[in-house]
GUMIGU-111049 format. One record per residue (C-alpha): residue number from 1; residue in one letter; z, x, y. Coordinates in nm, 3 decimals, always signed. Each point is the difference from the previous one (the first is absolute). Layout:
# GUMIGU-111049
SITE    n  res       pz       px       py
SITE  NUM    a        Z        X        Y
...
//
This chain:
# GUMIGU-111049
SITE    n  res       pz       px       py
SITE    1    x   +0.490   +4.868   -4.901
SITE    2    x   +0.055   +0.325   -0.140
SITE    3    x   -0.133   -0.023   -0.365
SITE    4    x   -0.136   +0.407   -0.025
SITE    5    x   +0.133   +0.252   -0.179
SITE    6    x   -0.119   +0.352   -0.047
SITE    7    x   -0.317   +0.104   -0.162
SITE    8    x   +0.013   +0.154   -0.373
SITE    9    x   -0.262   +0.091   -0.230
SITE   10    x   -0.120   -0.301   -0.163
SITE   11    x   +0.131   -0.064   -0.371
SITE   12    x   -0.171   -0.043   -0.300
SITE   13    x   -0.110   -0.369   -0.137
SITE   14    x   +0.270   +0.061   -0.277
SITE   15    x   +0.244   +0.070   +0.289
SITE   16    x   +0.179   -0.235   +0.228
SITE   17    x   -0.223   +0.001   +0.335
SITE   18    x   +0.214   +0.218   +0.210
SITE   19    x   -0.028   +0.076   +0.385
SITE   20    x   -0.278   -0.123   +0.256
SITE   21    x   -0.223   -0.292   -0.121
SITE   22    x   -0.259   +0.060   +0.301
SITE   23    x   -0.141   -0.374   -0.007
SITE   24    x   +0.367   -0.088   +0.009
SITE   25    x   +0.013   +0.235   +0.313
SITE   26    x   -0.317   -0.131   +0.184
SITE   27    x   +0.105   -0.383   -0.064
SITE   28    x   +0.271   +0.087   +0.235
SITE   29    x   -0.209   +0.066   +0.278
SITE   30    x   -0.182   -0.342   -0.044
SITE   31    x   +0.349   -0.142   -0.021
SITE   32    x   +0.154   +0.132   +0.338
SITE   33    x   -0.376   -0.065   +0.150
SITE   34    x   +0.034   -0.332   -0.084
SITE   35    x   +0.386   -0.064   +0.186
SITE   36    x   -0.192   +0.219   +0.290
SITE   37    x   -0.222   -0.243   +0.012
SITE   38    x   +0.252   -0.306   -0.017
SITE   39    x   +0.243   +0.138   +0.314
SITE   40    x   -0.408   +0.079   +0.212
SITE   41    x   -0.099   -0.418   -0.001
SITE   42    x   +0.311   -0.043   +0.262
SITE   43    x   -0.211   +0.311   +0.232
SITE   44    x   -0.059   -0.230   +0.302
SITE   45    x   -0.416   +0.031   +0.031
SITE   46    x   -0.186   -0.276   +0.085
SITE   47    x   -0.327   +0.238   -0.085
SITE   48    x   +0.152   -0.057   -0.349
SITE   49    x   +0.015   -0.334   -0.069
SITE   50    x   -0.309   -0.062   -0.204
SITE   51    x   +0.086   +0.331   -0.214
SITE   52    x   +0.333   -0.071   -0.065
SITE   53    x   -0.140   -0.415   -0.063
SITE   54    x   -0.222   +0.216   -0.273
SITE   55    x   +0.317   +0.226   -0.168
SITE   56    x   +0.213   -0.302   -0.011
SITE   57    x   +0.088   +0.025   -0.395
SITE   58    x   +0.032   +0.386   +0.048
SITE   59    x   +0.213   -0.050   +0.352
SITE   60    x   +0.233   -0.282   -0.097
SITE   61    x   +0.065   +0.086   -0.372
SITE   62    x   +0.102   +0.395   +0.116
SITE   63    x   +0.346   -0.006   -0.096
SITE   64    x   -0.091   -0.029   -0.328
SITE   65    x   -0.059   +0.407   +0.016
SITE   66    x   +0.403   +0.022   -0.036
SITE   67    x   +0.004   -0.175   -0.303
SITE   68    x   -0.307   +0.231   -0.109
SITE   69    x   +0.217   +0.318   +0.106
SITE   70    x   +0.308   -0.187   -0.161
SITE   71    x   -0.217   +0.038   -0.349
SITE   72    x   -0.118   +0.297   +0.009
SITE   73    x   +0.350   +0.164   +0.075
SITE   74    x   +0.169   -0.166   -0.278
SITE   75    x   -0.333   +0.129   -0.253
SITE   76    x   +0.013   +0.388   +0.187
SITE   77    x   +0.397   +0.031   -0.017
SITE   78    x   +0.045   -0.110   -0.382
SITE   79    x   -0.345   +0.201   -0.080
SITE   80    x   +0.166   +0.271   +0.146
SITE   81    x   +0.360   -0.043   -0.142
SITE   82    x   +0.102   -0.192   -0.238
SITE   83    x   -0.015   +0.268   -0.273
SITE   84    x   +0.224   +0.178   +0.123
SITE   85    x   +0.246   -0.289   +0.149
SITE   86    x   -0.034   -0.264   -0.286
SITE   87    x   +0.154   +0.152   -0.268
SITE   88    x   +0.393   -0.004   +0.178
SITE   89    x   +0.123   +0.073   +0.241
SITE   90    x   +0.064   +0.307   +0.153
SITE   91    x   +0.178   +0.018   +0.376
SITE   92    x   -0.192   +0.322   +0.050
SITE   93    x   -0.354   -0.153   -0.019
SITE   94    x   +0.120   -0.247   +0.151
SITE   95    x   +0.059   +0.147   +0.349
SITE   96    x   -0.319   +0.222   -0.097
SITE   97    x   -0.161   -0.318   +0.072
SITE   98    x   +0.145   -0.103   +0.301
SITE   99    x   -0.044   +0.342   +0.139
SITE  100    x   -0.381   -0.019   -0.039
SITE  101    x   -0.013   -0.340   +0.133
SITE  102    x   +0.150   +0.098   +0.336
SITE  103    x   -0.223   +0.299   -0.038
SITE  104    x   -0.315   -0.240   +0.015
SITE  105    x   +0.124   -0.306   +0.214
SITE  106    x   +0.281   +0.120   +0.230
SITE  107    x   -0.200   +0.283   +0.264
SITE  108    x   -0.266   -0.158   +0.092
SITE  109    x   +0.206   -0.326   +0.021
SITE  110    x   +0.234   +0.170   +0.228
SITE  111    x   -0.245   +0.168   +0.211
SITE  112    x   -0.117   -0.400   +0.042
SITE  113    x   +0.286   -0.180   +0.061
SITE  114    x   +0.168   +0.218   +0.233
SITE  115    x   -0.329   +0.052   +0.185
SITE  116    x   -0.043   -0.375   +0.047
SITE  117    x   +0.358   -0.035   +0.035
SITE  118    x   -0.007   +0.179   +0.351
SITE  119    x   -0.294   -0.181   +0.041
SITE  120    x   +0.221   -0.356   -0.003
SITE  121    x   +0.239   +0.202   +0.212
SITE  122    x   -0.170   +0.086   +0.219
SITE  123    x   -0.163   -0.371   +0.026
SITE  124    x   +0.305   -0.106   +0.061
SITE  125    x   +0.100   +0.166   +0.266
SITE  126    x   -0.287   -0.154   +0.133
SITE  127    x   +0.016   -0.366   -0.037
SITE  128    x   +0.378   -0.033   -0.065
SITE  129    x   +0.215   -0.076   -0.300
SITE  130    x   -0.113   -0.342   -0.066
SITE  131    x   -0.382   +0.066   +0.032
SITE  132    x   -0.268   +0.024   -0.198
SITE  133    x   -0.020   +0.333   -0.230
SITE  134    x   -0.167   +0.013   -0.271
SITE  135    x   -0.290   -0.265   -0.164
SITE  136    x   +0.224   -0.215   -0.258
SITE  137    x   +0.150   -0.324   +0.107
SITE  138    x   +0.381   +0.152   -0.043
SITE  139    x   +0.064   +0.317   +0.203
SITE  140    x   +0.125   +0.306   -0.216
SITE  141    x   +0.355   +0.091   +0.119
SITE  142    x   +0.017   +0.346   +0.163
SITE  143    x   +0.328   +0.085   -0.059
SITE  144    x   +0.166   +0.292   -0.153
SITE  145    x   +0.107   -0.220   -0.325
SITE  146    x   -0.395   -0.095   +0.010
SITE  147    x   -0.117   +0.368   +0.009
SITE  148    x   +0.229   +0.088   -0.305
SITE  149    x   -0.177   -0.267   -0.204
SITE  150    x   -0.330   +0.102   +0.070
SITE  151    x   -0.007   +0.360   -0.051
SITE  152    x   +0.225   -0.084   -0.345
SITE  153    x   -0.291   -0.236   -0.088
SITE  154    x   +0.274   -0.312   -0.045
SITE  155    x   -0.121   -0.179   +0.297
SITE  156    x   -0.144   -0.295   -0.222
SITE  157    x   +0.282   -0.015   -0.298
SITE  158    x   +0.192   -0.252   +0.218
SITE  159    x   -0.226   -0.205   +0.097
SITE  160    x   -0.173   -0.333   -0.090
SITE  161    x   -0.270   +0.085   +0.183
SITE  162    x   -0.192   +0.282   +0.150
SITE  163    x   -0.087   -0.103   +0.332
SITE  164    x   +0.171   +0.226   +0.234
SITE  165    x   +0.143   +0.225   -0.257
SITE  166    x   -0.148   +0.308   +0.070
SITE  167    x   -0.130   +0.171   +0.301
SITE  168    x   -0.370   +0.036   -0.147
SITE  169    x   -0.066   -0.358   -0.132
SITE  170    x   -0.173   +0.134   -0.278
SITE  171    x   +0.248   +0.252   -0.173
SITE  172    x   +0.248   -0.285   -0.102
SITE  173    x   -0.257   +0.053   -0.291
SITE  174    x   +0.119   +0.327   -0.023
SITE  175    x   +0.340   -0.068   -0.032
SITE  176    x   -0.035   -0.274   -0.252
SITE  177    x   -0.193   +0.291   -0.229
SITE  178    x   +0.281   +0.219   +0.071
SITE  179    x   +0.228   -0.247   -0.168
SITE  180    x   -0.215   +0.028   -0.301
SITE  181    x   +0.028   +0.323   -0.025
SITE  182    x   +0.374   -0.019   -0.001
SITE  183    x   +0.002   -0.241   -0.351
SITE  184    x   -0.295   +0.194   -0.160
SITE  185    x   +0.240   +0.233   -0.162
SITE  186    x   +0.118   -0.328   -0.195
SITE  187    x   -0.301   -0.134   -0.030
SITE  188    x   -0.143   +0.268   -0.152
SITE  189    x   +0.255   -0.017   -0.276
SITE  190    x   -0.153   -0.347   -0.081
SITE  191    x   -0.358   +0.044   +0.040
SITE  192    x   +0.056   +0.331   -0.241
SITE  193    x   +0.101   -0.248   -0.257
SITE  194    x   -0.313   -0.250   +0.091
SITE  195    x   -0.296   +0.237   -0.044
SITE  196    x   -0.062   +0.008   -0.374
SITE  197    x   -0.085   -0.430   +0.079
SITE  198    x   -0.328   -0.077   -0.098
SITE  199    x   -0.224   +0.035   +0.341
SITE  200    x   -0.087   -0.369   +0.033
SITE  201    x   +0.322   -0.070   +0.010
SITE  202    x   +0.100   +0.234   +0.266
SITE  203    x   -0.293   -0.121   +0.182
SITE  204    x   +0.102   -0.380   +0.018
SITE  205    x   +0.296   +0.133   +0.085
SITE  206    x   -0.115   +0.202   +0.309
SITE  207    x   -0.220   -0.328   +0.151
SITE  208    x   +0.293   -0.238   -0.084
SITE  209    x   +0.223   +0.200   +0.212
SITE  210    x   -0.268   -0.111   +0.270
SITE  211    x   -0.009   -0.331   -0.106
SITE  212    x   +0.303   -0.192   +0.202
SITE  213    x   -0.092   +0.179   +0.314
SITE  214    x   -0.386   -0.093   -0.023
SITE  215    x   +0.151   -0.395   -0.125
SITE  216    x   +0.195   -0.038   +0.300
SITE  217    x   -0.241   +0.065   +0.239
SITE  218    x   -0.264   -0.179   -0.154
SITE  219    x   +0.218   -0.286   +0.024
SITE  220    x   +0.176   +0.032   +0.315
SITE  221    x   -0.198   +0.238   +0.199
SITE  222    x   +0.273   +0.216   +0.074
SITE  223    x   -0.024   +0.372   +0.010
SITE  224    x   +0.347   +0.069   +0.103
SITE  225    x   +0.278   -0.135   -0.086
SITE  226    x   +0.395   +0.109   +0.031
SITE  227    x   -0.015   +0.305   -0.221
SITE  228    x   -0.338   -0.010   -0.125
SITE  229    x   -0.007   +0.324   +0.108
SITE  230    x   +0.225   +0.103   -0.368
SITE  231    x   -0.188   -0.234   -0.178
SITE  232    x   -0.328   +0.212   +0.129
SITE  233    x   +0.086   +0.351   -0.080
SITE  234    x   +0.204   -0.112   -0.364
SITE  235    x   -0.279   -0.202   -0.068
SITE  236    x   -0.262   +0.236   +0.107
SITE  237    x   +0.162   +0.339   -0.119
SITE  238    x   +0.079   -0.126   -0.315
SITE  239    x   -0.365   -0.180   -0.050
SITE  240    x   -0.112   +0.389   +0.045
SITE  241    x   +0.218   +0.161   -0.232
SITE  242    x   -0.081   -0.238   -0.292
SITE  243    x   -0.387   +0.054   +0.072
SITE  244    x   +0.133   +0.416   -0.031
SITE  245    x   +0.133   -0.113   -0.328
SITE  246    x   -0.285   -0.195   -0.107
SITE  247    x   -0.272   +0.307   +0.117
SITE  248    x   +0.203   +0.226   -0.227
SITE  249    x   -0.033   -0.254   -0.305
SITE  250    x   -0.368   +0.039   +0.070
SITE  251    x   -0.072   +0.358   +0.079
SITE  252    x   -0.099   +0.087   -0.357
SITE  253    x   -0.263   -0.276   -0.015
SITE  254    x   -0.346   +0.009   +0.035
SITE  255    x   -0.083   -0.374   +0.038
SITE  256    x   +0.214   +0.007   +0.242
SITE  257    x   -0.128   +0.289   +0.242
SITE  258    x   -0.352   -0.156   -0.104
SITE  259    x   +0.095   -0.314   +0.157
SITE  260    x   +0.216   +0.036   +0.273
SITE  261    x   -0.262   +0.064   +0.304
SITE  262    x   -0.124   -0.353   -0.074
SITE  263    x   +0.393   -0.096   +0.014
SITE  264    x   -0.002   +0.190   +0.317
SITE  265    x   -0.286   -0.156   +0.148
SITE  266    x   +0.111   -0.348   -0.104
SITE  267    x   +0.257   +0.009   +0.193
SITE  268    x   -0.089   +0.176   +0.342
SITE  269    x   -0.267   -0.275   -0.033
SITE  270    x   +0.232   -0.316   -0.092
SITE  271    x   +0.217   +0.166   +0.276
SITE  272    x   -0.235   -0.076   +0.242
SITE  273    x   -0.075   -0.315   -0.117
SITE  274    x   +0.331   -0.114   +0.003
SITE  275    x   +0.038   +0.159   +0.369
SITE  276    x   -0.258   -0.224   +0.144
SITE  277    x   +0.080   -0.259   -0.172
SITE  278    x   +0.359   -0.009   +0.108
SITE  279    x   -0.108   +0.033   +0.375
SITE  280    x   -0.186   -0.340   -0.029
SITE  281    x   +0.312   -0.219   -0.095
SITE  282    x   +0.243   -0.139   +0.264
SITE  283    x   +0.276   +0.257   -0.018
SITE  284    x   +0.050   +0.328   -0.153
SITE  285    x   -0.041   +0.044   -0.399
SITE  286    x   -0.164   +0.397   -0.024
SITE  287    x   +0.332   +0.021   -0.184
SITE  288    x   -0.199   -0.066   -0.289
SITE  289    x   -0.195   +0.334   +0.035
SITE  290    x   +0.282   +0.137   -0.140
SITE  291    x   -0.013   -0.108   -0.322
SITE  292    x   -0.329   +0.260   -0.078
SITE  293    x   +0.234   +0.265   +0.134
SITE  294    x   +0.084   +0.163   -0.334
SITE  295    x   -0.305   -0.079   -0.112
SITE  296    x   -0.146   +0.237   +0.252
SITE  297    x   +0.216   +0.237   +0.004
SITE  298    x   +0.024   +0.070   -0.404
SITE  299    x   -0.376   -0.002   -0.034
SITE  300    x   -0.034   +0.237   +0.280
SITE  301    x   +0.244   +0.187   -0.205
SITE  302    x   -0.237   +0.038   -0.297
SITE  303    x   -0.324   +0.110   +0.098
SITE  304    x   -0.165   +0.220   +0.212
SITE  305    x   -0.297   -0.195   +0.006
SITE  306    x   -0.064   -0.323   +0.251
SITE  307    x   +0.208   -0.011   +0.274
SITE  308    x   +0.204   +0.272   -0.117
SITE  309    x   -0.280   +0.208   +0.081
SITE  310    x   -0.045   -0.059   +0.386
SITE  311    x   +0.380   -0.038   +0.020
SITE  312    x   +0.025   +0.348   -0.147
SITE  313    x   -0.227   +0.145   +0.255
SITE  314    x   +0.224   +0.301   +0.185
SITE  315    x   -0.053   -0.187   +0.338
SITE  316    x   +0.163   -0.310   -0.136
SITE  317    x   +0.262   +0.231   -0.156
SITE  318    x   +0.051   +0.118   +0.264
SITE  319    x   +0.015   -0.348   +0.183
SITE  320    x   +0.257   -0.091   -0.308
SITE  321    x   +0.261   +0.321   +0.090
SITE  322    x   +0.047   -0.083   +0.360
SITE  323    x   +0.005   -0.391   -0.025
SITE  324    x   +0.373   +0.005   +0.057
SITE  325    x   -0.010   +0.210   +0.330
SITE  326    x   -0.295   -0.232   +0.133
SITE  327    x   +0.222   -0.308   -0.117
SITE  328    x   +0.302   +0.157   +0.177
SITE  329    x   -0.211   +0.022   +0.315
SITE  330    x   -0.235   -0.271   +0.066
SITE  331    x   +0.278   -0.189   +0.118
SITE  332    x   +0.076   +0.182   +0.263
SITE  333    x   -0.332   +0.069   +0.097
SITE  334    x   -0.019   -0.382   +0.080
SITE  335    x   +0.270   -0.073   +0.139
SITE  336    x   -0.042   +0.245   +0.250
SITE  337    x   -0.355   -0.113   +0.085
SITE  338    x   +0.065   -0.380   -0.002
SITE  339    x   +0.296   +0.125   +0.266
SITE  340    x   -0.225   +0.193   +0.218
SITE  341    x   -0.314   -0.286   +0.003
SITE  342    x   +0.267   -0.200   +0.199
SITE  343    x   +0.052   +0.265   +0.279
SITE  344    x   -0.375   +0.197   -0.017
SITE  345    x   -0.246   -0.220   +0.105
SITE  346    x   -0.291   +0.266   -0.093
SITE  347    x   +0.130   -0.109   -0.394
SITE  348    x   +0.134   -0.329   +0.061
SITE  349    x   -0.177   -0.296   -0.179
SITE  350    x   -0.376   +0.011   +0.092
SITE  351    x   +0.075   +0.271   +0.166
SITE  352    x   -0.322   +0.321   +0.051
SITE  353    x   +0.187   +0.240   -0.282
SITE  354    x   +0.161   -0.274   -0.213
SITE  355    x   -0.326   -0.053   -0.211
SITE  356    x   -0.030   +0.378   -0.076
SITE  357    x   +0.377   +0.046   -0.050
SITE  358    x   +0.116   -0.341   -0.230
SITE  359    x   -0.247   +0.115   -0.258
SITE  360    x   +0.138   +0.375   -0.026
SITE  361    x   +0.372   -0.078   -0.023
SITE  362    x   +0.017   -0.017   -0.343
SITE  363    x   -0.235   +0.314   +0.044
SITE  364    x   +0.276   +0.166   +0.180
SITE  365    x   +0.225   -0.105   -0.266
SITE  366    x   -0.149   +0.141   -0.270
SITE  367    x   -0.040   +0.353   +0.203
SITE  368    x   +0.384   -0.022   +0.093
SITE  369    x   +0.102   -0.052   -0.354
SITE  370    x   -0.248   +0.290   -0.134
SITE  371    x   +0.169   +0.219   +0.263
SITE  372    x   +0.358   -0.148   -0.067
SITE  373    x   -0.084   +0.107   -0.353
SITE  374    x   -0.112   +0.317   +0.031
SITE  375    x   +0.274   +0.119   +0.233
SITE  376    x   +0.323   -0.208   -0.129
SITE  377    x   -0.049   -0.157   -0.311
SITE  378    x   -0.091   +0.239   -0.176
SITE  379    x   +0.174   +0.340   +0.110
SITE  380    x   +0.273   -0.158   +0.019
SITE  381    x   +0.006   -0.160   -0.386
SITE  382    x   -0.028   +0.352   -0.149
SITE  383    x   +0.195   +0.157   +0.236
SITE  384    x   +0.273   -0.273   -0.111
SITE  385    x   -0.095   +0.048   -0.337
SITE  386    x   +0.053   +0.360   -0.006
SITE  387    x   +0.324   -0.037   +0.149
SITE  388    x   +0.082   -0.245   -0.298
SITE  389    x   -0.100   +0.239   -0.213
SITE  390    x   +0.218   +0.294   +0.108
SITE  391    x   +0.275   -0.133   +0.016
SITE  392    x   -0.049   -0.185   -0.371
SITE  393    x   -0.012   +0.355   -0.079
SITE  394    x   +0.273   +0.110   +0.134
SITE  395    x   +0.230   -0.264   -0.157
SITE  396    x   -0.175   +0.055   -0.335
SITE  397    x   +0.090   +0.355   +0.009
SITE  398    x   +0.254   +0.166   -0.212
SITE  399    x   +0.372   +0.089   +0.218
SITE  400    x   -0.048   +0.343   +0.087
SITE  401    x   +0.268   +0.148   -0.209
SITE  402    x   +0.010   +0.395   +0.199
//
């Protein structure tokens, strides 16, 4: 969920594209908008009903917006690195790497999980050990072994499955990236050796990675399965750093540029298609949104005309750079809520504030993460950072020889 990296002047056309890709950016807000809007449909609201009848494609097919993030990560991290990783490796870029990673996931992740942590705690002590904590079907363990796994991001490695992994349902997504990150200094190596492939190629490479996920639930109707969750982020990271390697291939060409808003609108407009269309069969198949995935995302990539242009907008930017504190947080928001309709009657189910307040939680969500942003997030990544960097140059300097 975490696919941003710092801004840098933007590169010539003869240049590998470098830095912040702002469409890239604002797609992320439409991506953690869209699991916001997946977690709202189970708001108790009867007022709701006929709106939520209405969103049904957008509701039920919201988990899709991990995949999305899944994408764009693997396209932003090898945009951003694999010059300098592919060519061998090097243990010292290595843990450069890391280090920035925990820069830009771990704080605000941390502030999270230990916040909703006491939270559980705290519920609890309330309804006893065996009650009901949090909103998945198995009940996160509280214990001290428990704790250490989520603030080292592991919580999910073991795990078939990530009901009841993690203390915010939604961050087992977080840990799964994390694992990612932990192989990209290999992968790198390979992709390194990939990118002078023709672009097609690396293209029907990127939506074949998909391909099995989409098959499967076509056929079945399954969306989770014992560790689909490592199918989902290889499948998903790797789908985005082939379409990085395929943008490259094309940065130089004009037919390209010239045609990729049409790509771009093609598929937002096939993705919709596909969304409603998958909400009229008998069981779940929006899996096969995911096949236009790198499509998106690499046309995006090359233009700043179509929807590039309205995702570039500083607003959406904006939107894009604190997507991961608003996914951290919406969560929590809900769960909290949902815990309180059952004990306030003013915001219980048809209660007289409950059709002014279910609209605004993701609302509130959204303001959280901007604030969660602004006031973790991002002190605390270049505070980290410049810690990082002092004491690389301290090791790096010469033995003082007085």
């Amino acid at each position: 969920m975490t696919a941003v990296v710092e801004s840098t002047p933007a590169t010539s056309a003869a240049a590998p594209p470098r830095g912040e890709v702002r469409a890239i950016t604002g797609l992320r807000i439409v991506a953690a908008v869209w699991v916001l809007l997946f977690h709202w449909k189970f708001t108790p609201g009867p007022e709701y009903d006929g709106v939520k009848a209405f969103l049904r494609p957008v509701l039920d097919s919201g988990h899709l917006g991990v995949d999305l993030f899944y994408v764009l990560s693997g396209f932003v991290i090898t945009l951003t690195y694999v010059d300098s990783m592919g060519p061998r490796p090097r243990l010292r870029a290595w843990v450069r790497f890391w280090w920035a990673r925990i820069c830009r996931v771990w704080p605000a992740y941390a502030v999270v999980v230990v916040a909703f942590g006491c939270w559980l705690l705290w519920r609890r002590s309330v309804v006893g050990a065996g009650g009901f904590l949090a909103y998945q079907d198995t009940q996160p363990s509280l214990g001290w072994q428990s704790w250490v796994e989520q603030l080292l991001l592991v919580q999910l490695w073991h795990r078939p499955d990530f009901d009841g992994a993690s203390f915010v349902g939604a961050t087992w997504s977080v840990s799964a990236e994390w694992a990612a990150y932990v192989v990209f200094p290999v992968l790198a190596l390979v992709l390194f050796r990939l990118r002078r492939l023709p672009w097609w190629l690396l293209g029907l490479g990127a939506v074949a990675l998909m391909l099995p996920a989409a098959l499967h639930s076509y056929r079945t109707g399954e969306v989770y399965w014992d560790y689909s969750w490592v199918q989902r982020i290889a499948t998903g990271f790797g789908a985005g750093a082939l379409t990085c390697l395929a943008v490259r291939r094309l940065r130089d060409s004009e037919r390209a540029r010239r045609w990729a808003p049409w790509v771009a609108w093609v598929a937002v407009g096939e993705s919709v298609l596909v969304v409603v269309w998958a909400a009229s069969r008998p069981y779940d198949r929006f899996v096969v949104v995911s096949l236009l995935f790198p499509l998106l995302v690499g046309a995006l990539a090359l233009t700043d005309a179509g929807p590039s242009r309205w995702l570039s907008r500083p607003g959406v930017v904006l939107g894009g750079r604190i997507s991961y504190s608003v996914y951290l947080v919406h969560v929590p928001v809900y769960e909290i809520f949902w815990t309180f309709q059952k004990t306030v009657p003013n915001i219980a189910p048809g209660g007289p504030w409950t059709a002014f307040l279910v609209p605004n939680l993701p609302v509130v969500a959204i303001v959280l993460g901007y604030l969660l942003w602004r006031f973790v997030e991002e002190p605390a990544r270049r505070r980290l950072r410049r810690v990082g960097q002092r004491r690389e140059r301290a090791v790096s300097a010469p033995p003082d020889r007085a």
